[in-house]
N, C-alpha and C positions, 0 to 999 in steps of 0.2 A: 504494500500500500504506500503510497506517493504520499507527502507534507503538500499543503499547500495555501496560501490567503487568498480569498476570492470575495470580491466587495461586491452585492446585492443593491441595486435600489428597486424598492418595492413601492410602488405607488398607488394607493389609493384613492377612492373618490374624497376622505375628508382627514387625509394623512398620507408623507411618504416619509422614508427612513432609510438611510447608507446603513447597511449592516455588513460587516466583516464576519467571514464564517474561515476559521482556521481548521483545516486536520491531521491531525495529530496521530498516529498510533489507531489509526480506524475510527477513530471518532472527529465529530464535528462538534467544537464552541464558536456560538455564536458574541459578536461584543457588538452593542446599538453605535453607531458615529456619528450619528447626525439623525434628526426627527425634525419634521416642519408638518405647519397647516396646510391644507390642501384644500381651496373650496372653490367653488365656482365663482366668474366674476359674473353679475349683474349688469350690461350696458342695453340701454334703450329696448326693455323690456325682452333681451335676449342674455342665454346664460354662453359662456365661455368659458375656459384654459386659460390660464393663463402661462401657456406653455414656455415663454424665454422665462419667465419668472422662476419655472419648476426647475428650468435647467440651471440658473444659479444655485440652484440649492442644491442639485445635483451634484455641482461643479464644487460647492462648499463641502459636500459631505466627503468627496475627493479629496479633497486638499485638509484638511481633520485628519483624514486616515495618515498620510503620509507626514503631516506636520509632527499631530498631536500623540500620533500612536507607532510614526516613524515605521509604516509600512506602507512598501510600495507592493500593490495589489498583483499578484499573477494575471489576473483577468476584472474587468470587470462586466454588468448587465443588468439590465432594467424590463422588470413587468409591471404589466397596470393593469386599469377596468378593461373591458371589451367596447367594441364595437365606436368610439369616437376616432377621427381622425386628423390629418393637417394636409394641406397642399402646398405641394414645392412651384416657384415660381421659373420661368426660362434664366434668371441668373443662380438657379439655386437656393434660394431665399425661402423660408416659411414665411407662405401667403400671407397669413392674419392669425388671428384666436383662433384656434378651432371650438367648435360650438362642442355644446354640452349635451350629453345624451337625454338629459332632463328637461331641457328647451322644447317651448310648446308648437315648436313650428312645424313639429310631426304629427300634431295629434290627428289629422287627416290623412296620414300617408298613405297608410297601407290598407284603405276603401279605395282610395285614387290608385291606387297601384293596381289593386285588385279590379280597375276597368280596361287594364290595359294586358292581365295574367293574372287568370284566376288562382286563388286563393291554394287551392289544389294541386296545382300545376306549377305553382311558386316551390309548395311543399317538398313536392315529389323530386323537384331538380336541385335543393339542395341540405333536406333535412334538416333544415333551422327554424328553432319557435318561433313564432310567430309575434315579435312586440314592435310597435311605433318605431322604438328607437334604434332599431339594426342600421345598419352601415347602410346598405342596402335602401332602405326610405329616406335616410339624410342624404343621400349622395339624389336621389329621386329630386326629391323637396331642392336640394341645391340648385340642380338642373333647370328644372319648372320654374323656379323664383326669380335664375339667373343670378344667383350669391354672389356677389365681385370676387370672393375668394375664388369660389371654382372657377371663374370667367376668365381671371387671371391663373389661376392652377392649370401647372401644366403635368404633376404627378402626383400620385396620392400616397401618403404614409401614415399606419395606424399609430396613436401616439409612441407606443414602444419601440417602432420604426423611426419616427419624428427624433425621439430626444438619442437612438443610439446616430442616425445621424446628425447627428451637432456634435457629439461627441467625436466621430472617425471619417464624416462626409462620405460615408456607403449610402444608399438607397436600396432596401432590400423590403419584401414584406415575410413576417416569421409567418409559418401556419397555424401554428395556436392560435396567433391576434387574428390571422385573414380567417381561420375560420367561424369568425363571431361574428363577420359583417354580412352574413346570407347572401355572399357573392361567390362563392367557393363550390365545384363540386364536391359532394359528401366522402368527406378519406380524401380528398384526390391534392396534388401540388398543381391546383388550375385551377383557370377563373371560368364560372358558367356564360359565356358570352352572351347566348341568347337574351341572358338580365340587361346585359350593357345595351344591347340593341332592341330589347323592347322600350328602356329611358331614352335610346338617343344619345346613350353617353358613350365616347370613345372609350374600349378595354384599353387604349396603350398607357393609358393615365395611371396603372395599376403594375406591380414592381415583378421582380423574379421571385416566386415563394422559396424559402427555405426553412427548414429544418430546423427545431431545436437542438441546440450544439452545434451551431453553424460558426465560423469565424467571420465576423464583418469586414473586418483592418484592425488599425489602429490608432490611438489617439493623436489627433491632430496635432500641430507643434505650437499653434496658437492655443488651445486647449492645454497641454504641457506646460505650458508659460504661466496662465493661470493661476494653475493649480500644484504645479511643482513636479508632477511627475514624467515616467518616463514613456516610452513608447509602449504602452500598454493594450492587449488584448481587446477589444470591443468583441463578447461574445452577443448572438443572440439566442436564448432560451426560450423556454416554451414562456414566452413575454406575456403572454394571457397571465394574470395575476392567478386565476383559478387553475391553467394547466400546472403551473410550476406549484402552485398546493397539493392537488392531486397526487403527482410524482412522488409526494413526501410522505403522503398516507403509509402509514409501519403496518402494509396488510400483508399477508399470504392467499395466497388461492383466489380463488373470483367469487366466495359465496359472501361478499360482503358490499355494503355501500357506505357512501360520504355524504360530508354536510358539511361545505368549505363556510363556514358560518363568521359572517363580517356584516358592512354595513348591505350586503345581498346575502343569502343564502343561497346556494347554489347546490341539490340535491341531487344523488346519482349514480351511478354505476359504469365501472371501467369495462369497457367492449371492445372485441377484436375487430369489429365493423361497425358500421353506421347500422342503427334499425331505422325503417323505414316504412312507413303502413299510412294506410288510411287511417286504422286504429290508432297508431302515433299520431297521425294529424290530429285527429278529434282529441288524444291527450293534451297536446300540444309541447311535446319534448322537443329539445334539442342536439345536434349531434355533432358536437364541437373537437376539435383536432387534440392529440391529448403527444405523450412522449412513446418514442418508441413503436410508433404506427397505430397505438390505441385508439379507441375513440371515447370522448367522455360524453355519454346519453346521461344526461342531465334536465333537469326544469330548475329556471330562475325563480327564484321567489322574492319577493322585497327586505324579509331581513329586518337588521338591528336598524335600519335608518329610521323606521318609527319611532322607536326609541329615540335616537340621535335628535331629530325632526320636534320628538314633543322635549327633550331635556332641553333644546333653543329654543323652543318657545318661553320654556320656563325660569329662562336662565335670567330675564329682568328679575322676577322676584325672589329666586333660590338655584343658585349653581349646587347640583347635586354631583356628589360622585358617581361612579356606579355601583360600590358595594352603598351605598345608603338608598339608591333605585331598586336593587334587591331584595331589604331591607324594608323597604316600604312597601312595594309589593305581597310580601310576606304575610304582613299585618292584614289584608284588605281581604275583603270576599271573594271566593274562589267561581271562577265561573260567573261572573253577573252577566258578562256580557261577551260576546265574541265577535271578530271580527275576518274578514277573507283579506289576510296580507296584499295579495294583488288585485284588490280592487283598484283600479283608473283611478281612482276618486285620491289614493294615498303615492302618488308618482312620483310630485312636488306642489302639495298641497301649500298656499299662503300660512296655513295654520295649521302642523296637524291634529292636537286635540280636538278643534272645531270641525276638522274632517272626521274624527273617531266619531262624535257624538252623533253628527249627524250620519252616518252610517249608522250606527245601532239606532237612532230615530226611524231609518228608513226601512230596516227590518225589524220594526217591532220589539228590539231589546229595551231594556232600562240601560241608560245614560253613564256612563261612572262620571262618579262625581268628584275624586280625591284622584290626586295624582297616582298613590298607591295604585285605584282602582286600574289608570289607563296604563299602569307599568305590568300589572298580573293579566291583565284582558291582552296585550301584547303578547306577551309570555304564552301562555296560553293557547293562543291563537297563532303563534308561529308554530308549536309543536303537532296542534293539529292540522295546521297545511302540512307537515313534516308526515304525518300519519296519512295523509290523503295520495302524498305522492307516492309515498313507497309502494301503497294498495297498486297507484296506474304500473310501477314497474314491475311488481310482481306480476300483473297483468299479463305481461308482453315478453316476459322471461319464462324460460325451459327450467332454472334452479333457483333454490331457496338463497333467500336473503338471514342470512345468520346473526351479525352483526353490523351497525352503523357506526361509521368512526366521526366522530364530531371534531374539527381543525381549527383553525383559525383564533380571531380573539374569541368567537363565542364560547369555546372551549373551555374560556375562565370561567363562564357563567357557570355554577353547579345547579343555580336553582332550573335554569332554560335545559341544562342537560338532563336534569334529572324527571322532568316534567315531558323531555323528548320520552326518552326510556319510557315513562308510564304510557304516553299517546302510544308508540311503537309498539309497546308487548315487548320488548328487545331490550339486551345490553348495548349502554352507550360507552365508547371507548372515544374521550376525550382526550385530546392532544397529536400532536405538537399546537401548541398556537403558534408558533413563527412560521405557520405551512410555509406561506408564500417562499418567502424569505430564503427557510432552508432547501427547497427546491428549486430554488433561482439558482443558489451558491453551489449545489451538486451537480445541476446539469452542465455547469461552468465549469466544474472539477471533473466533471465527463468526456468535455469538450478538450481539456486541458491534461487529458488520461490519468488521472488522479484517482477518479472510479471507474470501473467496464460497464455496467449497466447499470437500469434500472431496479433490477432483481437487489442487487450488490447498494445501491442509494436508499430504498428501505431498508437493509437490514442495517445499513449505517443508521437511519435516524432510528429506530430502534434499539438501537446501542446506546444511541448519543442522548437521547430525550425520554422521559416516563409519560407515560400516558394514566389515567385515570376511570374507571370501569364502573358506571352508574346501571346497579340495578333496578328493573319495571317493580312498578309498584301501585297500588290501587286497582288493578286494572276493571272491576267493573263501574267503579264511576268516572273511571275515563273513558269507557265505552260507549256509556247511557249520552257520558258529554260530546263524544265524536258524533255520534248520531245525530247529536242536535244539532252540531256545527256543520254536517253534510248537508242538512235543510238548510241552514241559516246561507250558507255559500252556493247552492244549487239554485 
């Protein structure tokens, strides 16, 4: 087994973080270098990136490593959310902001899309769920609207494409990120043309796909200058924040599934191919590019952003932690009310407790009325969307589903794990939380021959990190309660 430092930036939609991942003797420590905010900017009733901004922080969390910790990195690589993107201009330039996948200027897309390729037929040519915000209806909407960016764009890069070139001046698009944008065919290193010429949009705008553990270059000399270092690596990795979590999952065999649990959840099972059904369309999964020729058949779910969403709103009159959101939780009545995570209504609500309320107004619940209350009706209400999907994969699968591994930060949560477990009938196997992170910095150390596979990166994190094992419990009044929340969301 090969030593090596490999610097991660992990990017999220409301946080990124430089993480150095060292290995040592078969194991991986990870050390944090740099953490910044991450939010959308608000200009004239449109949301954006503020992507040069990211890439300073990027560039600072670089120059930290090598100042402050006096290591210069073997490689480094960057993954984020899916499906946003940037356009390069004829001198190379990024065009402008790239828009926010939360921006309401899709909420029409894909009816207007679907007059021009049915809904069906969309499905069938590239097995991606079906939401407003795929690559796929922004690039639409761009088109239709005549966006200056794209009018001016003369290439397109998804953001983890965007910030490694700044850092090495390659243009490449990885396949994890291309295939979140439902321009991809299903498993394939190609773009479905027919999509480009039913918008009217030139395919050449769109890069060479490559591979996780791909080499890009290397760090530019103005870059270098910067930041202090040397001609460094630009890897790119399964750049999808959720494939390089995946990869990290400490599972064996296939009778298992995930729940890469952050401000999305993303629910799901590792395949050797893409599934593909009618029955899939009516579930509405997706069937995303994973490591190692996988494919991750997953459904999005909305996640801790409720959460995130009602702690700002609340944050004028009590910034809570989140062991005291917990905490609070705890105290309040179990079940008053429930909610369907992926209701439209909670996307990028102005308010979201005013969106909880009036959601449980419109299906007949009682209201919560204490914070507690919309912190446990959350809680709640994400385990039993968790309970709803498993049922559709079991659906569509030939083998049992044994255990769930729960990743990410939600992982911290004991009480959402443990509340998953009750919904599920199942043992939850909580952790690693630094998914992203540590499967950004292995597939870097795969790239960099550090590790041979993927077989060989879980049983490293496995070695290197403890997980935590929540037993089901209650199970008939979680039952009596799914049943209700199957009416309540039907």
């Amino acid at each position: 087994m090969n030593t090596g430092n490999f610097l991660a930036f992990d990017l999220g939609a409301s946080s990124g973080r430089a993480m150095l991942g060292t290995i040592s003797e078969s194991r991986l420590k990870l050390t944090e270098i740099h953490r910044f905010e991450n939010r959308m900017v608000e200009i004239d009733n449109h949301f954006y990136w503020n992507i040069f901004s990211i890439f300073d922080e990027l560039k600072t969390g670089l120059k930290k490593c090598i100042r402050d910790y006096g290591i210069q990195p073997d490689s480094i690589a960057i993954d984020t959310w899916g499906v946003d993107f940037a356009f390069v201009d004829k001198d190379g330039m990024i065009a402008s902001l790239p828009y926010a996948y939360r921006d309401k200027r899709t909420d029409s897309a894909m009816e207007d899309f679907f007059k021009i390729m049915p809904r069906e037929e969309l499905y069938m040519k590239t097995g991606i769920q079906l939401m407003q915000f795929n690559s796929l209806f922004q690039l639409f909407v761009n088109h239709t609207t005549k966006a200056p960016q794209y009018e001016i764009g003369k290439e397109l890069l998804f953001m983890p494409d965007a910030l490694s070139y700044l850092f090495c001046g390659v243009k490449k698009n990885e396949f994890s990120i291309a295939s979140t944008s439902q321009l991809l065919k299903p498993g394939k290193l190609s773009w479905e043309t027919t999509l480009f010429e039913a918008m009217g949009v030139d395919p050449s705008i769109m890069q060479e796909i490559v591979l996780p553990g791909t080499l890009l270059g290397k760090i530019k000399p103005e870059v270098q200058k910067q930041t202090g270092s040397s001609a460094i690596p630009v890897i790119a990795v399964a750049s999808h924040d959720t494939a390089s979590a995946i990869a990290s999952v400490p599972a064996t065999g296939k009778n298992w599934a995930y729940i890469s649990s952050g401000t999305w959840s993303l629910m799901g099972i590792e395949s050797d191919k893409p599934l593909i059904s009618e029955e899939i369309l009516a579930l509405n999964f997706t069937n995303e590019g994973g490591v190692e020729g996988t494919t991750r058949f997953l459904k999005n779910i909305m996640g801790l952003w409720l959460l995130q969403e009602c702690r700002r709103s609340w944050s004028h009159q009590v910034n809570y932690s989140w062991p005291e959101m917990v905490d609070l939780s705890t105290l309040s009545q179990p079940f008053k009310c429930l909610i369907d995570p992926d209701d439209p209504s909670f996307l990028n609500p102005a308010d979201m407790p005013h969106a909880i309320v009036d959601y449980c107004l419109k299906t007949n619940q009682p209201k919560p009325e204490t914070h507690g209350e919309f912190i446990r009706c959350i809680f709640e209400s994400l385990a039993m969307k968790y309970r709803l999907t498993l049922d559709s994969i079991r659906s569509v699968i030939s083998y049992p589903i044994d255990v769930v591994h729960i990743i990410g930060g939600g992982a911290n949560n004991e009480l959402l794990c443990q509340y998953s477990a009750n919904a599920l009938q199942l043992p939850i196997k909580a952790g690693p939380t630094e998914a992203t992170a540590i499967g950004n910095i292995l597939i870097q150390a795969k790239a960099m021959k550090a590790v041979a596979s993927l077989e060989e990166i879980r049983a490293m994190v496995g070695e290197s990190f403890g997980t935590k094992t929540f037993i089901p419990a209650e199970a008939d009044v979680w039952k009596v309660q799914f049943e209700r929340f199957s009416r309540i969301v039907s």
